[in-house]
SEBA-99827 format. One line per 4 residues: number of its first residue (from 1); for each residue x, y, z of C-alpha. Coordinates in steps of 0.001 Angstrom, whole numbers. Example, Ala and Ser with C-alpha at 12.3 -4.5 7.8 and 13.67 -1.06 7.14 Angstrom:
1) 12300 -4500 7800 ~ 13670 -1060 7140
//
This chain:
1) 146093 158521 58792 ~ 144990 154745 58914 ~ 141488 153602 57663 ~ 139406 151543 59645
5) 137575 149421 56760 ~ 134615 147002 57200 ~ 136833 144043 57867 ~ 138501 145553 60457
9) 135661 146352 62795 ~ 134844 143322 64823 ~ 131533 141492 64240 ~ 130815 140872 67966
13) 132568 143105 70396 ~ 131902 142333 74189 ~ 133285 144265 76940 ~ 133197 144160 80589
17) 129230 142184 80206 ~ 128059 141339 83258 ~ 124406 140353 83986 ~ 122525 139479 87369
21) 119174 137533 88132 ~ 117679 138503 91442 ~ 120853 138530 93294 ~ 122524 135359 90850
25) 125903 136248 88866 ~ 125283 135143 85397 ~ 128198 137211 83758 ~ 130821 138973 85062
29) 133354 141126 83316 ~ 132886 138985 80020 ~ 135231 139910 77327 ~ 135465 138576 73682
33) 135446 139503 70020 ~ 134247 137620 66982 ~ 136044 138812 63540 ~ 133775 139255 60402
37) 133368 136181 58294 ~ 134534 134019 60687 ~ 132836 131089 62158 ~ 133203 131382 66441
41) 132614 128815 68829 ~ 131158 129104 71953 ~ 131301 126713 74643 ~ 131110 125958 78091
45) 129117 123613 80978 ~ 125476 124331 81667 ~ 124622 127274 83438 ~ 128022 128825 82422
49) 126223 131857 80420 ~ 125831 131072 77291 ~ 122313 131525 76186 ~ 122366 134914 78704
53) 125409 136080 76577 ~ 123681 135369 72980 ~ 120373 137143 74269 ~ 122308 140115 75155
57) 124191 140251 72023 ~ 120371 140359 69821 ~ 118970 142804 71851 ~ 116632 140195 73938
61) 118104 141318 77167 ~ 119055 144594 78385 ~ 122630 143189 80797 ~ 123111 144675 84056
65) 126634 146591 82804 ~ 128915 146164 79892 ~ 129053 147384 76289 ~ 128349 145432 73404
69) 128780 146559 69666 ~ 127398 144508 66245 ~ 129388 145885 63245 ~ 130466 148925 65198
73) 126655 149394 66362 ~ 125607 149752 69944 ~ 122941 146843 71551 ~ 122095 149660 74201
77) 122047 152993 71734 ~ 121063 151425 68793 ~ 119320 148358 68360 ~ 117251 148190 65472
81) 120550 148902 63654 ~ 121877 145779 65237 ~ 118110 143561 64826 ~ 118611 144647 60675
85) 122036 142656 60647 ~ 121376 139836 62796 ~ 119660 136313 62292 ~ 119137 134384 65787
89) 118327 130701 66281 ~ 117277 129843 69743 ~ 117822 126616 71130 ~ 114277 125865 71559
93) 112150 127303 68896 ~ 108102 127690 67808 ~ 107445 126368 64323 ~ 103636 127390 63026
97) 103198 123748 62460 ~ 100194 123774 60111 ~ 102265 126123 57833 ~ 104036 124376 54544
101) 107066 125504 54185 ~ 106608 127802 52398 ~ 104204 129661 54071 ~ 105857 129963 56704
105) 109270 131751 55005 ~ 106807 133831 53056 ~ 105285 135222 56435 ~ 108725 136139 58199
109) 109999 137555 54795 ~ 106697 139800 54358 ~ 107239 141087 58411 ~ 111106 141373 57255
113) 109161 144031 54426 ~ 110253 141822 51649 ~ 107603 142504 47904 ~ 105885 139752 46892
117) 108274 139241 43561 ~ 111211 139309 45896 ~ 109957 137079 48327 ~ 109318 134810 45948
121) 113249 134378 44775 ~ 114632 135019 48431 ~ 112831 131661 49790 ~ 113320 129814 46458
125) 117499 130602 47404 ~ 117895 129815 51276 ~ 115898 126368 50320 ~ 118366 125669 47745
129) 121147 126682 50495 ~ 119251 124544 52983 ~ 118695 121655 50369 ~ 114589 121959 51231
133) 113491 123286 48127 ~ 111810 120374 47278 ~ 109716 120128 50916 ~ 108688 123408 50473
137) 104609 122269 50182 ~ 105202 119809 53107 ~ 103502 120957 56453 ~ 106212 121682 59163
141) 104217 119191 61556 ~ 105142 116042 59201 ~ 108595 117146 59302 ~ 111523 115022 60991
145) 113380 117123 63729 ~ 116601 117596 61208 ~ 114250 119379 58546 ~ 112733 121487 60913
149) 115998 122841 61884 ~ 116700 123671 58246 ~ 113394 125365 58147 ~ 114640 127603 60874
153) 118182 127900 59485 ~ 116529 128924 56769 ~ 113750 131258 58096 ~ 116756 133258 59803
157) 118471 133950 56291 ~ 115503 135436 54448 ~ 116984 138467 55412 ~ 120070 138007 54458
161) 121465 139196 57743 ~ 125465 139523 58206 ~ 125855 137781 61412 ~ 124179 134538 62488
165) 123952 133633 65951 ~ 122723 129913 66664 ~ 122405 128421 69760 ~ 122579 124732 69483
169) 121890 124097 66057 ~ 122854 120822 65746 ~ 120509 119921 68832 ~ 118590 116540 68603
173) 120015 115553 64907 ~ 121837 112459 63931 ~ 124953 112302 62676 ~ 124366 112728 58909
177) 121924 116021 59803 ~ 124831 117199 61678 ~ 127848 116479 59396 ~ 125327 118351 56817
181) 124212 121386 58861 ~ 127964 122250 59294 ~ 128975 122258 55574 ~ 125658 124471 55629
185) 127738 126444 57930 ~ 130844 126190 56140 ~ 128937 127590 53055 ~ 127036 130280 54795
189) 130899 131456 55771 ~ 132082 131234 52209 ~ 129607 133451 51517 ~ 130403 136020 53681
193) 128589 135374 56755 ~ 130159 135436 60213 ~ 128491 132543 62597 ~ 128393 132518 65919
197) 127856 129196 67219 ~ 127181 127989 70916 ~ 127322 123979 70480 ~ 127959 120960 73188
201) 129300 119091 70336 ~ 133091 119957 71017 ~ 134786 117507 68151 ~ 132500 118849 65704
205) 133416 122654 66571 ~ 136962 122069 66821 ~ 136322 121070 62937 ~ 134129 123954 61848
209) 135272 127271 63870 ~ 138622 129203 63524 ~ 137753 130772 66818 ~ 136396 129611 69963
213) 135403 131288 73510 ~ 135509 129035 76277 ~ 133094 130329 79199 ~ 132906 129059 82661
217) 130616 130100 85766 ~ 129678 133369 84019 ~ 133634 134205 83304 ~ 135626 133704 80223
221) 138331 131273 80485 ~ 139854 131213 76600 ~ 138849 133466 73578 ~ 140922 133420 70709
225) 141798 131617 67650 ~ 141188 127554 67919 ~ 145181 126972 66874 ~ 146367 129057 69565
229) 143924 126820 72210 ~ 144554 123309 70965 ~ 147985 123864 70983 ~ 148378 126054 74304
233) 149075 123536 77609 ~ 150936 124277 81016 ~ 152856 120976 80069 ~ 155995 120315 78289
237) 155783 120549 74830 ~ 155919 116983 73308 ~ 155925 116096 69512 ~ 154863 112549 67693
241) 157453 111057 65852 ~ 156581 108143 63235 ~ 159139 105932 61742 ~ 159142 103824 58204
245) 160543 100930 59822 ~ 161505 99483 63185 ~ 164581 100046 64997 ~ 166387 98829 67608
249) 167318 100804 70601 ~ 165304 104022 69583 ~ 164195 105312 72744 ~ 167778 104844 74116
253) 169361 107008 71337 ~ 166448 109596 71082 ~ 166790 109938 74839 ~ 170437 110882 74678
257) 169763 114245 72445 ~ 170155 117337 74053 ~ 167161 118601 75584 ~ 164862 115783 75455
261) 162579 115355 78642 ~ 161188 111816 77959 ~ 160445 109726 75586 ~ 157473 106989 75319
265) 156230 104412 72849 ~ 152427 105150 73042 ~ 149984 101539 73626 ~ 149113 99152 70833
269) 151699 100322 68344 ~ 154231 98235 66230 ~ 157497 100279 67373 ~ 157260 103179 64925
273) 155457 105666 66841 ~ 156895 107618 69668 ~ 155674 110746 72034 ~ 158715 112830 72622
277) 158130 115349 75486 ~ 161069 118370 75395 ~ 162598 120654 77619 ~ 160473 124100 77049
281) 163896 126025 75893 ~ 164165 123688 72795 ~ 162361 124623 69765 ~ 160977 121946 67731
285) 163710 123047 64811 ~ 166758 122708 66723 ~ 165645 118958 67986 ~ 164551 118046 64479
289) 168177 118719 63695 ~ 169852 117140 66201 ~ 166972 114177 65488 ~ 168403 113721 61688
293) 171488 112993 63055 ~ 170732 109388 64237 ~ 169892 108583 60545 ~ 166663 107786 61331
297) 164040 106867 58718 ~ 161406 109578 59943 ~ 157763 109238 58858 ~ 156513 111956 60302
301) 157212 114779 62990 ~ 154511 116781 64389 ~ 153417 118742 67523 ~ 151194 117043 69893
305) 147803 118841 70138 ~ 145484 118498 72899 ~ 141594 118218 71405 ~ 138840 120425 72131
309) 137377 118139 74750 ~ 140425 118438 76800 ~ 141347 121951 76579 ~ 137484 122165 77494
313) 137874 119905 80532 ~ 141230 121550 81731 ~ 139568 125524 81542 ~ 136309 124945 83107
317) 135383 123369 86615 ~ 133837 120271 87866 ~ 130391 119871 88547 ~ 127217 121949 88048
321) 127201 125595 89144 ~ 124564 126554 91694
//
């Protein structure tokens, strides 16, 4: 008889979500799940569902039909189950501006039902996790954008929920807030968090997430592990090929290898670098064989990958849904 542990039950389980408003398809049929202690991107255009989808999944709105389970726990049968686990941070969010800092953790920690004593350690921790301990006597109004958003990273942890779901956290900063709100993230994963990310900042995700669900016009179009999508294309498969020195007639010889499609020099290189598109029957190993061959001094070999922003432009569609 097999045991189904804590790991094993999904952190996010969608299925079949779909949502209307006043006659308008927002979702339909969405299916995904997000693994515990994982960090899970989720993208798509505006209008494609997102923020419906993340509302849904903390209990904010009731969707028209679907099932969706925190940790094994029902949104519909079972919410406050699901509210206890969960930290959300909305795109746009209300700061009590004439709060310091720390008044305002210590007044969503003491409606969390946080003692005083423990309050007291809990917001003196997610400010050393947010690197704000020492602005905690500055009012939020004299703030900068970036250390508001750690405020609110920071307000959602005083509970030390197991899921965080943040919707465009990294909304307004400039690039040093950013690079340093996703080691946050990176952190808040090492520690055993899962985060559940909805972002517009594709290159950045494509860093930070080991899984990533693509949306489009309320359906999903990808959901699965970031690996699998960079590297998944109706194409050819083509591999980059670097060489230690130049040498004549490459293209000519590499061409003449069983099961080679095409080969190209890519623009603005010195003649070491090659794209090397192959019939899909070859596998990389048995070319790399028949590659050593030519006595060759190889660099480097490696699979082509498309990036984030491509896979993204290539699964959803053109222009703005109506």
């Amino acid at each position: 008889m097999s045991v189904v542990t804590q790991q094993t039950i999904p952190a996010i389980s969608v299925t079949n979500l779909s949502h209307a408003f006043k006659g308008h398809q927002a979702l339909s049929q969405v299916t995904f799940c997000v693994m515990p202690q994982t960090l899970h991107g989720f993208v798509g255009p505006n209008g494609a569902g997102k923020t419906t989808t993340l509302k849904a999944i903390c209990t904010l709105l009731k969707p028209s039909w679907g099932e969706i389970q925190v940790f094994g726990s029902s949104v519909r049968a079972d919410p406050i189950s699901v509210r206890r686990r969960i930290g959300f941070m909305p795109d746009h969010f209300s700061m009590y501006r004439q709060m310091t800092v720390f008044e305002y953790l210590d007044f969503f920690a003491a409606a969390y039902g946080l003692q005083l004593k423990q309050r007291d350690q809990v917001i003196h921790d997610v400010l050393t996790l947010t690197d704000m301990d020492g602005r905690r006597n500055d009012l939020i109004s004299g703030l900068s954008r970036g250390m508001q958003q750690r405020v609110s990273l920071a307000r959602v942890l005083v509970h030390d929920p197991d899921l965080l779901l943040l919707d465009e956290p990294a909304s307004g900063l400039d690039p040093r807030a950013r690079i340093e709100l996703m080691e946050i993230l990176r952190e808040l994963r090492r520690m055993g968090k899962t985060v559940f990310i909805s972002s517009h900042i594709l290159s950045e995700l494509a860093e930070l997430c080991d899984s990533v669900t693509i949306i489009d016009r309320g359906q999903v179009k990808f959901s699965g592990p970031m690996e699998v999508l960079l590297e998944s294309s109706d194409e050819l498969p083509t591999y980059n090929l670097r060489l230690a020195a130049v040498y004549d007639n490459v293209i000519t010889r590499i061409r003449e290898l069983p099961g080679v499609n095409d080969v190209k020099e890519p623009e603005f290189t010195t003649g070491r670098d090659f794209n090397i598109q192959l019939a899909s029957s070859l596998s990389a190993n048995d070319f790399l064989k028949s590659l050593l061959t030519l006595d060759l001094p190889i660099s480097s070999f490696s699979q082509q990958r498309r990036d984030l922003n491509q896979a993204f432009m290539d699964l959803t569609t053109r222009g703005v849904r109506t």
